[in-house]
Each structure stands twice: as structure tokens, then as C-alpha cells.
C-alpha positions in Angstrom: 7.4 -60.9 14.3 4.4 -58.6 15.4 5.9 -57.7 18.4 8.8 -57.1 17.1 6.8 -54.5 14.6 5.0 -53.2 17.2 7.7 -52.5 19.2 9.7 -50.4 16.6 6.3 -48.1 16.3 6.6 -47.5 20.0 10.4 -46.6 19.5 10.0 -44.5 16.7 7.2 -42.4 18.3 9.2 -41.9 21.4 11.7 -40.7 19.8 9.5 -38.4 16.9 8.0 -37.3 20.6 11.3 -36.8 22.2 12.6 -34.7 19.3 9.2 -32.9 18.8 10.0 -32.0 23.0 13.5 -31.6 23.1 13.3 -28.7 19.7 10.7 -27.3 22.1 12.9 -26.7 25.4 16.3 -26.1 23.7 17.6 -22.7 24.1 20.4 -21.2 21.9 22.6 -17.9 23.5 24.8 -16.2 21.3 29.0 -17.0 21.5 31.4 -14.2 21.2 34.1 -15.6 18.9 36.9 -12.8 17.9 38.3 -13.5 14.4 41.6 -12.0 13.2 40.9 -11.6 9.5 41.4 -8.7 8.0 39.4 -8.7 5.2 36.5 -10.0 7.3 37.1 -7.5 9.4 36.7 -4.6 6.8 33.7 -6.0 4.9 32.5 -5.9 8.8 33.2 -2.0 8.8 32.6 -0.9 5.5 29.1 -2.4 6.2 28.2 -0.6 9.7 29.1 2.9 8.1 27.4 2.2 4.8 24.1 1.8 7.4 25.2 4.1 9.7 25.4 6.6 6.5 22.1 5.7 5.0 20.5 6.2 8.4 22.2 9.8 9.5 22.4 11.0 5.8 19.2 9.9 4.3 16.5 8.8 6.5 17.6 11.7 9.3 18.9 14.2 7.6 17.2 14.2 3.9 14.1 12.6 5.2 13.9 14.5 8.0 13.7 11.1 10.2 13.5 14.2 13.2 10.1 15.4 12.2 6.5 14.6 12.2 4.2 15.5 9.7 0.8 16.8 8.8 -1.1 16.8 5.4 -2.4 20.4 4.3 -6.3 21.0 4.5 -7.3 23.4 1.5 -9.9 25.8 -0.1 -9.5 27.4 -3.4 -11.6 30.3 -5.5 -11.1 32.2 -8.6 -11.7 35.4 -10.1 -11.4 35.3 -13.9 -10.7 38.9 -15.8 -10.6 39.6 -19.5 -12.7 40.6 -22.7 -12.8 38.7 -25.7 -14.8 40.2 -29.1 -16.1 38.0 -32.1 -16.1 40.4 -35.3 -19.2 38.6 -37.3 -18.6 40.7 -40.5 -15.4 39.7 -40.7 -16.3 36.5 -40.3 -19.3 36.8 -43.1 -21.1 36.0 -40.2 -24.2 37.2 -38.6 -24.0 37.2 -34.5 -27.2 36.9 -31.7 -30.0 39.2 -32.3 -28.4 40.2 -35.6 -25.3 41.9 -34.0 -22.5 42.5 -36.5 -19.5 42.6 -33.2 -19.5 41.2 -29.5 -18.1 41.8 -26.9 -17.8 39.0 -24.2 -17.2 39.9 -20.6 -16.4 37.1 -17.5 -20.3 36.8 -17.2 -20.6 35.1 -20.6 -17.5 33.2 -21.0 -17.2 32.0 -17.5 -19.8 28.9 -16.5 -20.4 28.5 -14.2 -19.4 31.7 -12.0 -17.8 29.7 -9.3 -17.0 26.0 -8.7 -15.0 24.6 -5.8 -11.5 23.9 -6.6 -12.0 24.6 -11.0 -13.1 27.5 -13.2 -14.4 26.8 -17.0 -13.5 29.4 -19.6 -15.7 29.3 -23.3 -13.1 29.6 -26.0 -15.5 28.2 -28.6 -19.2 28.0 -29.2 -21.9 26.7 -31.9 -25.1 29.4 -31.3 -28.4 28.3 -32.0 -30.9 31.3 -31.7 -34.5 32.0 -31.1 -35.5 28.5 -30.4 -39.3 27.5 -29.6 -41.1 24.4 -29.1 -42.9 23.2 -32.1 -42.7 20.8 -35.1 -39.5 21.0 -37.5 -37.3 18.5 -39.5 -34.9 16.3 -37.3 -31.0 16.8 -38.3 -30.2 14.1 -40.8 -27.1 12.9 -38.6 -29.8 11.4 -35.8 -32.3 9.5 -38.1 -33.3 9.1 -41.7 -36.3 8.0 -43.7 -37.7 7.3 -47.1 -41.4 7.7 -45.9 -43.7 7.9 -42.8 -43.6 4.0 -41.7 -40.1 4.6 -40.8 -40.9 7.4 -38.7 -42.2 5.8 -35.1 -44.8 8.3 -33.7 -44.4 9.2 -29.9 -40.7 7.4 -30.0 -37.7 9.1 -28.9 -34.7 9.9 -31.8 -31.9 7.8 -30.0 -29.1 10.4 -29.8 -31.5 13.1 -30.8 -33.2 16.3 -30.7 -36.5 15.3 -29.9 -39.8 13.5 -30.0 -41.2 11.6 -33.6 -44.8 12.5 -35.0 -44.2 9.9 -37.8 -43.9 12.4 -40.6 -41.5 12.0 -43.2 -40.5 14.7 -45.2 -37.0 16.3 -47.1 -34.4 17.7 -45.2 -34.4 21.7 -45.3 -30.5 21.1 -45.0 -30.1 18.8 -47.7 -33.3 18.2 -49.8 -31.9 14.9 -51.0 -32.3 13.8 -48.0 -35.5 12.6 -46.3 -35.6 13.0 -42.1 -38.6 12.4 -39.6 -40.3 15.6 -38.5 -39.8 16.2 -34.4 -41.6 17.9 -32.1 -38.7 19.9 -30.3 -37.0 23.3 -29.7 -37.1 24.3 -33.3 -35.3 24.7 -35.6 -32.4 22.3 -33.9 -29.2 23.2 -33.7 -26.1 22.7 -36.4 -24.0 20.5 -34.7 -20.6 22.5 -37.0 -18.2 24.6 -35.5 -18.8 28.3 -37.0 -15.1 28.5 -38.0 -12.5 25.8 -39.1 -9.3 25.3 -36.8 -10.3 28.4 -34.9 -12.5 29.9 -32.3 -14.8 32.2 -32.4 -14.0 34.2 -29.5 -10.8 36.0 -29.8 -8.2 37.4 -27.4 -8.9 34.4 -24.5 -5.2 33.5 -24.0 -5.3 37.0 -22.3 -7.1 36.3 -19.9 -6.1 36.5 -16.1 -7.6 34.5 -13.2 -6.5 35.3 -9.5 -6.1 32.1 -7.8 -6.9 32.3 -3.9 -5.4 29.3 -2.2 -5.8 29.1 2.0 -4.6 26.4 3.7 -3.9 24.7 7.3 -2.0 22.2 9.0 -4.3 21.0 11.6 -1.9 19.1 13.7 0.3 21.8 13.6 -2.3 24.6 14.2 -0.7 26.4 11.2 -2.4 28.8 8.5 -1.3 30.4 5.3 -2.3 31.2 1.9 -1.1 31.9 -1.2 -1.1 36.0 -1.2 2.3 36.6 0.8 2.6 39.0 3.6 5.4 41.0 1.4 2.6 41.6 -1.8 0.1 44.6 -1.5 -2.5 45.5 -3.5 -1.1 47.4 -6.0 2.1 44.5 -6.5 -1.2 41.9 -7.0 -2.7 44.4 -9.7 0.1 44.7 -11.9 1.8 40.8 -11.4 1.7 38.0 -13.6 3.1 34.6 -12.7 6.4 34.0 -14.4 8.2 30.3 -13.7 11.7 32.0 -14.3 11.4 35.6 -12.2 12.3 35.0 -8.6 9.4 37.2 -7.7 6.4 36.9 -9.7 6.8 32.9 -9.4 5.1 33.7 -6.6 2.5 35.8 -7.8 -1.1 34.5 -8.1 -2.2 35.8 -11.1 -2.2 33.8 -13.9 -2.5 34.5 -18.0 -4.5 31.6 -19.7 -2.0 31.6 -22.4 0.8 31.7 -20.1 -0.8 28.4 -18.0 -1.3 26.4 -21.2 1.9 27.2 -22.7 3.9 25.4 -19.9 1.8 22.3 -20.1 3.9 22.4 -23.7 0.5 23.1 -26.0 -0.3 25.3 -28.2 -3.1 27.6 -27.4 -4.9 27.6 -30.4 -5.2 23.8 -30.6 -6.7 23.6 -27.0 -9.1 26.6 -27.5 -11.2 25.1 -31.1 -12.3 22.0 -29.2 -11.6 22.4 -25.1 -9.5 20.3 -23.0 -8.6 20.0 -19.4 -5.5 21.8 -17.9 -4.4 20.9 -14.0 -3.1 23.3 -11.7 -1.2 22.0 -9.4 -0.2 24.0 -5.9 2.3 22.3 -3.9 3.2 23.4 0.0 6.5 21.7 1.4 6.8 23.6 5.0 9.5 23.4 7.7 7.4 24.3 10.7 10.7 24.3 12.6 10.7 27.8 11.4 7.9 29.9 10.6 5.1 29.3 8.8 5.4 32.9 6.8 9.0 31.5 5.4 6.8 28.8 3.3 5.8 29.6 -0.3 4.0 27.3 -2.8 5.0 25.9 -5.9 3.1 25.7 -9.0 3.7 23.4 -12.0 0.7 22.4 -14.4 -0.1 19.8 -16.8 -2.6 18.9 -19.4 -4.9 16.4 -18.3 -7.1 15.1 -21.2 -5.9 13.5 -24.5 -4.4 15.7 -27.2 -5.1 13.2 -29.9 -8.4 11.5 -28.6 -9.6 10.2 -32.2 -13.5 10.1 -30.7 -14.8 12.5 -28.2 -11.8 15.1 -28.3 -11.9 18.1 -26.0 -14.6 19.6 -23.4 -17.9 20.7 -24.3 -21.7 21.7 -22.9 -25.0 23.3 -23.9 -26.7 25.6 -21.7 -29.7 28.2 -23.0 -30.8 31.9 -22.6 -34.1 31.8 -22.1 -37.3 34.4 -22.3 -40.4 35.2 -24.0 -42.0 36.8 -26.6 -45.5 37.7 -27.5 -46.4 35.2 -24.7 -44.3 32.4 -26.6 -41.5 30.9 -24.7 -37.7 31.3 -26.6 -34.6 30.8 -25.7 -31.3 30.4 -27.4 -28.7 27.9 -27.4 -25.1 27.6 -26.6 -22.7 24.6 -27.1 -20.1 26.1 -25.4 -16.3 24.8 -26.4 -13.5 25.7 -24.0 -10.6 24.4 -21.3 -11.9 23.8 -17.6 -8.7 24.2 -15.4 -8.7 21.9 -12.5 -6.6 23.4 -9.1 -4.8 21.0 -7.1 -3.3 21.2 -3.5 -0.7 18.9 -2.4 1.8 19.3 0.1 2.7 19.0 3.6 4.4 20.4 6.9 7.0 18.9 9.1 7.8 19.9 13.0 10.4 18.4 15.3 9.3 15.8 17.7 11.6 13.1 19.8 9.4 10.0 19.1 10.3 9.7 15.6 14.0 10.4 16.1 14.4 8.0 18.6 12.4 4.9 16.4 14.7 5.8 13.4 17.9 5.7 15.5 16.1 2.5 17.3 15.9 1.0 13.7 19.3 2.3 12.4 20.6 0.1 15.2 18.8 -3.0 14.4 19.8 -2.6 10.9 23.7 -3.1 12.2 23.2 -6.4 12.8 22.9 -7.1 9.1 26.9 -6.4 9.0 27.1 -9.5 11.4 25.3 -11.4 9.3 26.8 -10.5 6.5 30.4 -11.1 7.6 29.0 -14.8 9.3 28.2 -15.8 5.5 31.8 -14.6 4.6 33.8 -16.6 7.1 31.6 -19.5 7.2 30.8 -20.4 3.5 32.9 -17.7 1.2 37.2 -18.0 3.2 38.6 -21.1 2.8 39.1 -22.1 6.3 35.4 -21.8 6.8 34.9 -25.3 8.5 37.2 -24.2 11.1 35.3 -21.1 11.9 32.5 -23.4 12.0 34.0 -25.4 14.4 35.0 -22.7 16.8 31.1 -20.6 16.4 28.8 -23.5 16.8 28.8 -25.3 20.4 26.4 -28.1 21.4 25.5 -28.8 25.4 23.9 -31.1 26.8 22.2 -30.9 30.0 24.2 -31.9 33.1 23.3 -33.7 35.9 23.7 -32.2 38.8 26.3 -33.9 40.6 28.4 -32.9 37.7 27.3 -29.1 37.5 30.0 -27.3 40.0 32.9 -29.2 38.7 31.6 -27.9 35.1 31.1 -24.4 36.7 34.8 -24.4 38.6 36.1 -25.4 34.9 34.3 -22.5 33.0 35.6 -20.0 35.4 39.1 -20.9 34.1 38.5 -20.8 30.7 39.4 -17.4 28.6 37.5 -16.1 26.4 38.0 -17.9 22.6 40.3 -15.9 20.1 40.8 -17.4 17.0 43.7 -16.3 14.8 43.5 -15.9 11.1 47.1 -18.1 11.2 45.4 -21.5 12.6 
């Protein structure tokens, strides 16, 4: 009995080894069987022309499947222009250095003067004047007290203007309430917007910002810009960008109002407390012609959240400073307002044979998914599938090779198979 088991081990892992082998040094060559079918036959054409279609119609011919392509390298400035005024009587209101109406030019409203690839314009601001560093009551909406123990000497307010001298004493904002008193640039600022639901510069939709825009196909050795050969100077000093006009929607300059207006937002809710507007400049070139036949396209988009409930909109402080009397000043700005962001996208395409020829390479591999297709069909889908089957699949041995002429004389005779849809 345990020979007997031993010797079926041995059998079994001859033949595990001699199927492990044989799978190893089979070889299967395709067999050309013709089938009759009609319908086979036009599910086998219909599918060849639907890929023959997707590859001439969409990945040659509206993919451009014949081209190569390059990514644009860019550099972008700006030159803001406009004047904006802030009547402070009007406003029951009393401006810097006691000035009753301002004027604002590009120096004041635009910070900082240049940035790569953005501009920032101040729509909005909360002015704290004549500022020097002494001792003064903190602002109650940083830290509270009811006496000097809760005041920590030498301790930062967290959030706050300044440093603690552990003094506790009534607010000169609120007398009912008690604050610590700081060592800081005194007195601190009034952390209120000047007006409700408006700004305090006026006329800022108006403004105008030239938007320079170079760019280059390195690849391709190609440069352009923005400015078009057919606009001169006097055509640049009277334009302003219109989506809709089939010439000034190519013109560079750009109204604020206008910009913010086709990101579908009101000015006036952007301008009290800031946002962030994108400006998006989009090159699509066919460098199979020339480079001066390719124009941008501009679309923009507001970028920050309309209805943030916390932190809503953009805003800074920056100072003024100078002295006085030998005493340092300076005066404060929390400047409101929208930065616009410029974005370059795009890209150029040229003829070149190498990726013509891999997309016509793969449109031809991609035929042989009709065979496949039309295999599953007649095989598993018509009812005479098992004779198909039959004809398709053919399973030879080896021969030995006294045998192999006779087999080779009888070949010769044999026609090639056609199988008729009537069988």
C-alpha cells in the first residue's frame, strides 16, 4: 500500500511537471475562418468605421493628432490709472491732517506699485492718524479687566495692539468698561469701517489697468504679446475691453467695474470689504500659420467666497511714517480692496510626422477590437455558436517525423476553410 501511494505522487508530479512544460512550449497562430453571416458581418463593419471615425474625426482632425505641442512661457505687468475723491464733509467726517476732500491718485490706492503677475487696488480703508509710541488704553475687543491683577505686566495682548504695564483703568471708548493700559502706537486704531455698506473711496469701478502679457513657445521658438501688431498708440489710449465688440475684445485695457461685472458681482459688494478677482489670459495657437494670426482670450472669475461668514474679503495695514519735534509718528492704514490675480494658460501646436504616424499606428490596433467583438457574437451570442466553435479552434499535436511529409503533402491539398451561414 505505500508503494502504491508513493507511486501515484510520482505520477501526479510528472504530470503537474508535464503540463507546467507543455503550457510553456505550446504555441498558438491565428486561423483564418470566413463566415457568411450577414449580420456578423455588419456589426464587423459598423465597428471598423465607428473606430476608423473616432480616429480621423476626433483624435486627427479635432485633436489635432498631426501636431506637437508646447506650453506658453509668460510675464505679465500692469499700469493702473484713475482718481478716486472721499468728500469728508459730506460724510460728517474729518479726513488726514484735517482735510475736508481727497483726492487719491495710483500712488495711494495702488499697493504695492508692482507685483508679478497681480495688482492690489484700495477700495476701502479704516485711517488711524498721528500715531506714537507711548502708553494708552488697549481696545476693549482684545482684553478686559476689573483691576490691575488681571493685567499681566510685560505680557503680550493675544490678538492685540501691544505690550501690558499691568494697569487697569476705564475704557476712553466705553467708560463702563475697564481695559489694561498698553504700551503701543497710541492711541490704537478703531477696528470699524468709517461708513456702513459702502466705501470710502469713490469712483474706483472707473478705474483702468493696462495689462501687458508677453509670451513664448520655447519649443517652437515663437513670441507674442498681447498688444496686436494692428493697434497703435492712439487705438490703446482710447479702448476699453468689451467681451461682445469684435475689436476691443481684444483690447488690453480694462475698467475695474467692467472686470468685476462679468465675474457676475456687484461692484459695490466687492469694494466695502475686498475680495479676489482672477484674470485669466488664454493663448490657443496654430503654429502651422503664423504666430501674428493668434490672439488671446480673456474670461475672469471671482476667486474668494462671496458669503464667507468669518474672515470675508481682503485686507492689510501698512503706515506713513515721519517725525515731529524729534518724536517719531506715523499714521495708519487698514486698507480694504480686491487684488486681481492674472493668469496665463494656453498652448501652441506645429505639424510634425511622429505623432501622426503613432496615432494612425494606434487607430490600427484599435481595429482589432471589431474582431473581437464580432468573435464574442458568433461564438456565444448566434445560435449556431458551437459550430463556429468547432470550425475556429484546432488542436495539434506534435508529429513524429516519419509522419511529417505525408501531413505536409496533405495540407498542400487542403483549401482554405469557408463556412457558410446555411450549415
Amino acid at each position: 500500500m505505500e508503494m502504491s501511494a508513493v507511486s501515484d505522487q510520482r505520477s501526479a508530479k510528472k504530470l503537474t511537471c508535464g503540463a507546467v512544460v507543455g503550457a510553456l512550449f505550446e504555441y498558438d497562430t491565428p486561423k483564418i475562418v470566413h463566415i457568411t453571416n450577414k449580420k456578423v458581418g455588419v456589426i464587423n463593419r459598423l465597428c471598423q468605421l465607428v473606430i476608423i471615425g473616432y480616429i480621423v474625426g476626433y483624435v486627427i482632425v479635432y485633436q489635432k493628432g498631426y501636431q506637437e505641442f508646447d506650453d506658453v512661457v509668460s510675464g505679465t505687468t500692469t499700469k493702473v490709472k484713475g482718481i478716486a475723491q472721499t468728500n469728508y464733509t459730506a460724510l460728517d467726517m474729518t479726513g488726514p491732517g484735517g482735510l475736508k476732500f481727497r483726492i487719491w491718485d495710483v500712488a495711494d490706492y495702488v499697493i504695492p506699485p508692482q507685483e508679478n503677475g497681480a495688482f492690489f487696488v484700495m477700495t476701502n480703508v479704516i485711517y488711524t492718524p498721528r500715531q506714537t509710541q507711548t502708553t494708552c488704553d488697549e481696545d476693549p475687543l482684545y482684553i478686559t479687566c476689573q483691576n490691575d491683577s488681571d493685567c499681566k505686566a510685560g505680557e503680550q495682548v493675544p490678538n492685540g495692539n501691544g505690550i501690558q504695564t499691568g494697569e487697569c483703568i476705564p475704557s476712553t471708548r466705553n467708560a463702563s468698561i475697564k481695559v489694561c493700559v498698553i504700551h503701543a502706537w497710541c492711541p490704537v486704531e478703531t477696528d470699524e469701517l468709517p461708513i456702513n455698506n459702502d466705501t470710502l473711496l469713490t469712483g474706483t469701478e472707473d478705474f483702468t489697468v493696462l495689462i501687458k502679457n508677453n509670451i513664448e513657445f520655447p519649443k517652437f521658438k515663437a513670441k507674442s504679446r498681447n498688444i496686436l501688431d494692428s493697434q497703435n498708440q492712439s487705438y490703446l489710449q482710447k479702448c476699453q475691453y468689451s467681451r461682445s465688440h469684435p475689436v476691443d475684445c481684444f483690447c488690453p485695457v480694462f475698467r475695474l467695474g467692467t472686470i468685476v461685472d462679468l465675474t457676475e458681482t456687484k461692484y459695490r459688494d466687492i469694494a466695502v470689504m475686498g475680495g479676489v478677482i482672477g484674470i485669466n489670459i488664454d493663448w490657443n495657437c496654430n503654429l502651422d500659420h503664423s504666430i501674428k494670426n493668434c490672439a488671446p482670450v480673456y474670461s475672469f472669475t471671482r476667486l474668494d467666497e462671496a458669503n464667507a461668514k468669518i474672515a470675508k474679503g481682503t485686507n492689510f495695514r501698512y503706515a506713513n511714517y515721519y517725525d515731529n519735534n524729534n518724536t517719531a509718528f506715523r499714521d495708519l492704514y487698514k486698507a480694504y480692496g480686491i487684488r486681481f490675480i492674472v493668469r496665463v494658460t494656453g498652448k501652441a501646436g506645429k505639424f510634425s510626422i511622429i505623432p501622426l504616424l503613432l496615432n494612425i499606428g494606434s487607430g490600427v490596433g484599435l481595429l482589432a477590437i471589431a474582431t473581437v467583438v464580432c468573435d464574442v457574437i458568433t461564438l456565444y451570442v448566434l445560435e449556431k455558436g458551437y459550430y463556429y466553435k468547432e470550425n475556429k479552434y484546432l488542436y495539434v499535436d506534435d508529429f513524429p517525423k516519419d509522419e511529417l511529409s505525408g501531413s505536409k503533402a496533405a495540407n498542400d491539398n487542403d483549401d482554405e476553410p469557408l463556412l457558410d451561414d446555411r450549415a
